[in-house]
C-alpha positions in Angstrom: 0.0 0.0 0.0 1.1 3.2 -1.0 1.3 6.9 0.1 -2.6 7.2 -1.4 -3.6 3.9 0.3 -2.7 4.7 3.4 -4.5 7.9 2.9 -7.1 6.4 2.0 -6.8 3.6 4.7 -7.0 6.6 7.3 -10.1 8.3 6.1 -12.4 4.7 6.8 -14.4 6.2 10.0 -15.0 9.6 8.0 -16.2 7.6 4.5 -18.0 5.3 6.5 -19.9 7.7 8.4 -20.5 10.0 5.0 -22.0 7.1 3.4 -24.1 6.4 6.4 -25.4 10.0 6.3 -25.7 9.6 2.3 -27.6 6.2 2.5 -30.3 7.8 5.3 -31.3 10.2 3.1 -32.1 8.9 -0.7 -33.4 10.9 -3.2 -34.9 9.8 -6.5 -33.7 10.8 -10.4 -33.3 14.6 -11.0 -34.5 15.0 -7.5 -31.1 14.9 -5.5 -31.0 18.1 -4.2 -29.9 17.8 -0.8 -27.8 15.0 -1.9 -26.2 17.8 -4.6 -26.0 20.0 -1.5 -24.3 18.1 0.6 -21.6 17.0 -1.9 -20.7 20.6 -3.2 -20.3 21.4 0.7 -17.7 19.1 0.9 -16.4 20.1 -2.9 -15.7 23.4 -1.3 -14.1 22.7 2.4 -11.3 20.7 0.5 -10.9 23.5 -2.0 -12.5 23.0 -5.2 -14.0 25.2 -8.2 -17.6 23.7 -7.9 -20.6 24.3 -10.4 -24.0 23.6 -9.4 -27.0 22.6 -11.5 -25.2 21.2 -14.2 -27.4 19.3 -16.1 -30.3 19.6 -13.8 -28.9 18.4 -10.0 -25.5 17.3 -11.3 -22.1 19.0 -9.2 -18.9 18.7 -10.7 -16.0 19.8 -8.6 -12.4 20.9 -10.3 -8.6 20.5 -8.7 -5.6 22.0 -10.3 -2.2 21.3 -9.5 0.4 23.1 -12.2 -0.1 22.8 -15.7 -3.8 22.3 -16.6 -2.9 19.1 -18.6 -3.9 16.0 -18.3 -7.4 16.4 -17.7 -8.8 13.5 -15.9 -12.4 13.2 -14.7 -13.5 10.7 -12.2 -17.4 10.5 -12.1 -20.3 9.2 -9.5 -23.8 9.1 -9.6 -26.3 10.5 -7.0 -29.9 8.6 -7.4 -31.7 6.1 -5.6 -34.7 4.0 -6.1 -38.3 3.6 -5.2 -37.2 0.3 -3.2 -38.5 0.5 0.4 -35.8 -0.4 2.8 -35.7 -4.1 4.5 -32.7 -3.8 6.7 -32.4 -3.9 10.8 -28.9 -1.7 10.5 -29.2 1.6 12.6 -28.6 3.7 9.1 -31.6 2.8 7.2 -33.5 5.6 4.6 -35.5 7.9 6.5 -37.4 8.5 3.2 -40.4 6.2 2.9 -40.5 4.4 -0.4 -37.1 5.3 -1.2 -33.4 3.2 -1.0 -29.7 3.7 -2.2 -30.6 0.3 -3.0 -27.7 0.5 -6.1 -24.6 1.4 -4.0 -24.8 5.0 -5.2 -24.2 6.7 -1.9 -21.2 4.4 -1.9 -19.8 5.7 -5.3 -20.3 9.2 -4.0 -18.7 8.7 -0.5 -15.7 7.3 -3.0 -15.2 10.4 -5.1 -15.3 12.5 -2.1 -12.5 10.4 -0.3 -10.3 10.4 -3.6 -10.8 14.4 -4.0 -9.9 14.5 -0.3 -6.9 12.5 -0.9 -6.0 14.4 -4.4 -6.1 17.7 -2.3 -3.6 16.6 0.7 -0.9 14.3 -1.9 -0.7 16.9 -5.1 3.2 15.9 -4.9 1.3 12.3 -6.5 0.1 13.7 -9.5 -0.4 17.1 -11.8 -3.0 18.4 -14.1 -6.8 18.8 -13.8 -8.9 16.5 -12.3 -12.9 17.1 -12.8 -15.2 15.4 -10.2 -18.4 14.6 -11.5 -20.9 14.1 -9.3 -24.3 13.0 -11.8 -27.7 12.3 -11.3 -30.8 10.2 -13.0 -28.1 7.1 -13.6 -31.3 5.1 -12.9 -33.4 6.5 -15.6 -30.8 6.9 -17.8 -30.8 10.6 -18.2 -27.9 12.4 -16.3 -25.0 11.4 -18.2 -26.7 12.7 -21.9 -27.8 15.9 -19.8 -24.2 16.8 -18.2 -22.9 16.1 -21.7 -24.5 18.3 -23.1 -23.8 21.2 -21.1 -20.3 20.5 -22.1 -18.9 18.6 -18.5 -16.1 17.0 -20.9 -15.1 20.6 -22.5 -13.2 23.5 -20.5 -10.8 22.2 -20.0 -11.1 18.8 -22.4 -11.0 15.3 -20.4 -8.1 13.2 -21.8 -9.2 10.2 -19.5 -12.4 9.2 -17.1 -12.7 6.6 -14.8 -15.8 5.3 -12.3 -16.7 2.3 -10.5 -19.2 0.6 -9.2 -20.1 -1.5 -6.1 -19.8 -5.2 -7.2 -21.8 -7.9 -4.6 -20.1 -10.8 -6.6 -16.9 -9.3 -6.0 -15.8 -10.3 -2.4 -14.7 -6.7 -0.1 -11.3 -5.9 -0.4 -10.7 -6.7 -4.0 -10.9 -4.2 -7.2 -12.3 -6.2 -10.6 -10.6 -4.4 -14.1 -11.1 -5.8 -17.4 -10.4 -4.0 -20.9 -13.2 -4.3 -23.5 -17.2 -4.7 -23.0 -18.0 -5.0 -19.0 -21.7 -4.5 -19.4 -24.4 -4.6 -22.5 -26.6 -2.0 -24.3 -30.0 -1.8 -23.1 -33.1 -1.5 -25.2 -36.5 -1.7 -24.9 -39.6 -2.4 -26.9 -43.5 -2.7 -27.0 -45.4 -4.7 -28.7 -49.5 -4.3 -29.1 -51.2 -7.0 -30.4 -54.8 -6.4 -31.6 -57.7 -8.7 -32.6 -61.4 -8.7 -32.2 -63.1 -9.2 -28.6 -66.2 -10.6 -27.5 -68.3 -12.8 -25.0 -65.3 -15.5 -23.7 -67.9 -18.6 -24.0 -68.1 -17.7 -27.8 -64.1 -18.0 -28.8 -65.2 -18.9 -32.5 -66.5 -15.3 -33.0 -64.0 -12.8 -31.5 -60.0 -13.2 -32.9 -58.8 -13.5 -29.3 -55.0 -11.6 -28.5 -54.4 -13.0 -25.1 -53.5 -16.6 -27.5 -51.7 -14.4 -29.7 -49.7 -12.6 -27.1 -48.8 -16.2 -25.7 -47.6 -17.3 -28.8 -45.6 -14.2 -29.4 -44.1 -14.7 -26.2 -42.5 -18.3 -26.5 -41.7 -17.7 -30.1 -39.8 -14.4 -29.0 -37.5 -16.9 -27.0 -36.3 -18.5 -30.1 -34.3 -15.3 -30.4 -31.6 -16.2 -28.2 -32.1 -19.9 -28.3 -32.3 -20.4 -32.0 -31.0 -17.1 -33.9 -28.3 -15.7 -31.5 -24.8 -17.4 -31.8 -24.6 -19.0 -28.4 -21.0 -17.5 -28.2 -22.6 -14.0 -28.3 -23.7 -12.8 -25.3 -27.6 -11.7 -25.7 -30.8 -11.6 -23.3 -35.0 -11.0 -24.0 -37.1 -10.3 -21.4 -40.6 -9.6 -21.2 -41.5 -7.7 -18.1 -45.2 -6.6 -18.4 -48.2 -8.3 -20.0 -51.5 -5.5 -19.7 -54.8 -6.7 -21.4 -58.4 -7.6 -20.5 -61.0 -6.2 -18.2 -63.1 -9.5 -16.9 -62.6 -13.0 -16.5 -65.3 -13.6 -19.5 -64.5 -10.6 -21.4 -61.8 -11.5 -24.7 -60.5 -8.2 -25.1 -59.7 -6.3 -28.3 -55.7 -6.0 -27.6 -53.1 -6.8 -25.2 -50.0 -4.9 -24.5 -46.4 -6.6 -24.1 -43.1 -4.4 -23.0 -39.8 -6.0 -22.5 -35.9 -5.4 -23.1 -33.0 -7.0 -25.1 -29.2 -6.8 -23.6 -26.5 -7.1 -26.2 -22.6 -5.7 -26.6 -22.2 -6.7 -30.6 -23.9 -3.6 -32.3 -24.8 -6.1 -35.5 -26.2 -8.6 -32.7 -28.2 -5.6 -31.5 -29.2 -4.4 -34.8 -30.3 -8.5 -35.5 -32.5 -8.8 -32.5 -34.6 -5.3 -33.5 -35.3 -6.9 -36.9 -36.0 -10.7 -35.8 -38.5 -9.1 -32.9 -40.8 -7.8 -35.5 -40.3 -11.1 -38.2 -41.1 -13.1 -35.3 -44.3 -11.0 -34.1 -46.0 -10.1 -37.4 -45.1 -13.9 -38.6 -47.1 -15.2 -35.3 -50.1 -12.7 -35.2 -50.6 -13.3 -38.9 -51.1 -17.0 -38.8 -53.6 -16.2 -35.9 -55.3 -13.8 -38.3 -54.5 -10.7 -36.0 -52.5 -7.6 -36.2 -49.5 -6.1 -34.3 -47.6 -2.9 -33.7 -44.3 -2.9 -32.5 -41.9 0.1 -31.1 -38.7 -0.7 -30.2 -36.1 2.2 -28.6 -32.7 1.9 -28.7 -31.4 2.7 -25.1 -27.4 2.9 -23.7 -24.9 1.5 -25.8 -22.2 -0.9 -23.9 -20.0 0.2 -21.7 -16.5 -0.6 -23.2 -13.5 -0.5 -21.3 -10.2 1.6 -23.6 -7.4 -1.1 -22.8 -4.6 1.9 -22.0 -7.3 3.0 -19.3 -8.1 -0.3 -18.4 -4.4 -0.9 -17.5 -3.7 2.6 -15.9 -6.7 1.5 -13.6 -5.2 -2.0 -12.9 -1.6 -0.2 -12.3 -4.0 1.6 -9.9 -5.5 -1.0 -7.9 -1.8 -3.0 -7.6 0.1 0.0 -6.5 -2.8 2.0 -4.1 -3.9 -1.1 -2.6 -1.5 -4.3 -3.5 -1.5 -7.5 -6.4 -4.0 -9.3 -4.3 -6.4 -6.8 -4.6 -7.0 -7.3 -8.2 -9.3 -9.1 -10.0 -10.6 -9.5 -13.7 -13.6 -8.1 -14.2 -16.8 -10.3 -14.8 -18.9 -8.7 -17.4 -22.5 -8.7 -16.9 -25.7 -8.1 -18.3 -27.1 -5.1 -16.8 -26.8 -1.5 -18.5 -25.2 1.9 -16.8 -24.7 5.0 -18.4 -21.1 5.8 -18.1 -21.2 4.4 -21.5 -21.7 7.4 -22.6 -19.1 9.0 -20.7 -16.8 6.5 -22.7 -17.6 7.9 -26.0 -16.3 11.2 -25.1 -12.9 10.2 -23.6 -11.0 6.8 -23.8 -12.0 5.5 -19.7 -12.4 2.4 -17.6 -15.1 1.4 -15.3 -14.6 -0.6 -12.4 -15.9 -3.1 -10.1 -15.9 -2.2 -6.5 -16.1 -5.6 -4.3 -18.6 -5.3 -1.4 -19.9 -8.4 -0.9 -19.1 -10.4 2.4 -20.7 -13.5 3.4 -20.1 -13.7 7.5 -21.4 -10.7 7.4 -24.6 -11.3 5.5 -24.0 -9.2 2.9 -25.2 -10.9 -0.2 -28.0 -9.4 -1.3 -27.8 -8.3 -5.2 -28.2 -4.7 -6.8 -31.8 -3.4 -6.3 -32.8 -5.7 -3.2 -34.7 -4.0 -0.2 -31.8 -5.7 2.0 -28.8 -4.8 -0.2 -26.4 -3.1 2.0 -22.1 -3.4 1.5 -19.3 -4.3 3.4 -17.7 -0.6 4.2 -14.1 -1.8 4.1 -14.8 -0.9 0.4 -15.0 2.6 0.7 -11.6 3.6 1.8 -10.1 0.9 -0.9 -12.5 2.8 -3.5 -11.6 6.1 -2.4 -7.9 5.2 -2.7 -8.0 3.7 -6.4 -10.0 5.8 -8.0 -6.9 8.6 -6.2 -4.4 6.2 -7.6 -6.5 6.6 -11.2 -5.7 10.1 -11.7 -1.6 9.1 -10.5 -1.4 7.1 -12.9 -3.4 8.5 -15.7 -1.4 12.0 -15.4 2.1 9.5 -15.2 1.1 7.8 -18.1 0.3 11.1 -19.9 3.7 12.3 -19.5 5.3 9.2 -21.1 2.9 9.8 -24.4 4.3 13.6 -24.2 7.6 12.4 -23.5 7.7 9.8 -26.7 5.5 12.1 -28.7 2.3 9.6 -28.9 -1.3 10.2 -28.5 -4.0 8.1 -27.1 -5.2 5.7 -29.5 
């Protein structure tokens, strides 16, 4: 463990008790604004250029030590979720209805402890570092918003770098990979429409409950029959609305679901093989469909030079046996689009420890995280912005670029 470790290694009680405060009180997407409070409070205490409001509740808080270059940004997001909190700890949310249920007020506690760090070491690294604290992660909104109002501009971001609490990922270790870490998210509705009537009279009405169940298992050919098995890929349907009475064949039914993918040709496959396979189905039960599908976040894809700077990071801050290769999953986040505006690496924070209890996955009423994480997130992400601004002066130093 290193000069920033150790910092980091000191500052456990005052994380811990941050994210305690944090975790009490929760506040939905693009409502955060005590949460945005608090966090430029502490922005400012330690010293740094804060801006308020960006992109709705969104804080970003600026260091600079020397020349202004590199530029790296380390980002967090705020929101919680309308999960009502099942936990006997003496911390839970004091907001009815309402959880950090996502590790968020862990991520947040993290950036605070690495700008905390960042401020007392500056003899570890030079440049610019940009803080961004974002909101609406959960509804997939704050990243495009702070974008747009130019977060990675003034002065440019060269590198990013996030993580996120991991409850596969045993507390105490750091997971890094290069390439996809997790998939694209879309969605889609389908309405299937047919003729209702009196239920005892099936023979007279064209009935789109039976078509909506045959849309349904066909649909799961998809991945079963169409997908290469070596590509990753995942169909869901999650709601089924239709019919008023238990005798009452009504005259459509609704489906909504979502497809995970990390090919883009794979993703582009499964938009056109959903509507083959539904207007195929409801046409051989003489019935009609209509079919919307919306491209959400793209992947988030992990730039292999970032990818090692933030394994350099987790080996030096924190020591080898702290690092582990990444498992990529399924589920969505939007620092992909942070990635398509600066070569970054997103990482996985380990919280999970079994004595303990703590086992519960992401968006459980009981999730809750081993705290030992904190300081070892706080102290990597620190160790990030080392790295990055050493690696930077190699480039310089050779004459390369970022590729």
């Amino acid at each position: 463990m290193n000069a920033i470790g150790q910092a980091g290694a000191a500052l456990a009680a005052e994380l811990s008790a941050l994210r305690r405060e944090l975790h009490q009180n929760p506040e939905l997407a693009s409502h955060e604004h005590r949460t945005a409070a608090k966090i430029a409070e502490l922005l400012i205490q330690m010293g740094c250029e804060v801006q308020q409001n960006v992109g709705g509740t969104g804080v970003i808080g600026i260091l600079r030590n020397g020349e202004e270059s590199p530029v790296v940004a380390l980002r967090a997001d705020m929101d919680a979720l309308p999960i009502t909190e099942e936990a006997n700890h003496n911390y839970i949310s004091k907001n009815p209805g309402v959880m950090h249920a996502c590790g968020h007020d862990a991520h947040m506690t993290c950036l605070i402890g690495a700008m905390r760090i960042l401020a007392q070491h500056r003899d570890c690294w030079h440049g610019t570092v940009k803080a961004i604290f974002q909101p609406a992660e959960e509804i997939v909104a704050g990243a495009r918003d702070m974008i747009r109002e130019g977060v990675m501009e003034n002065p440019k971001v060269d590198w990013i770098f996030g993580l996120h609490v991991q409850p596969d990922l045993e507390a105490g270790r750091v997971g890094v990979k290069d390439g996809p870490l997790m998939a694209a998210a879309d969605v889609f509705s389908i309405k299937i429409k047919g003729r209702g009537g009196h239920g005892a009279y099936p023979h007279l009405i064209r009935d789109p409950i039976m078509g909506a169940a045959a849309v349904i298992m066909n649909l799961q050919t998809l991945v079963s029959r169409n997908r290469n098995p070596l590509e990753p890929g995942v169909l869901s349907i999650g709601t089924i609305h239709g019919g008023t009475q238990d005798n009452i064949i009504p005259e459509e039914v609704e489906l909504t679901g979502s497809v995970r993918t990390y090919d883009s040709r794979l993703r582009s496959d499964m938009e056109s093989w959903i509507e083959r396979i539904v207007n195929g189905t409801v046409a051989a039960l003489d019935l009609s469909a209509e079919i919307r599908y919306m491209r959400g976040v793209t992947p988030v894809i992990n730039h292999p030079e970032a990818a090692r700077i933030a394994g350099n990071a987790v080996r030096n801050a924190i020591g080898a046996k702290a690092f582990a290769v990444a498992n990529p999953v399924m589920g969505s986040e939007d620092f992909a689009l942070w990635l398509e505006k600066a070569p970054g690496c997103f990482l996985w924070l380990g919280t999970r420890n079994e004595t303990k209890g703590i086992v519960e996955p992401w968006h459980s009423p009981r999730f809750d995280l081993d705290e030992q994480a904190l300081s070892i997130g706080a102290s990597v992400l620190a160790q990030c912005v080392a790295e990055a601004c050493s690696y930077q002066a190699k480039l310089k130093e050779y004459g390369r670029s970022i590729g």
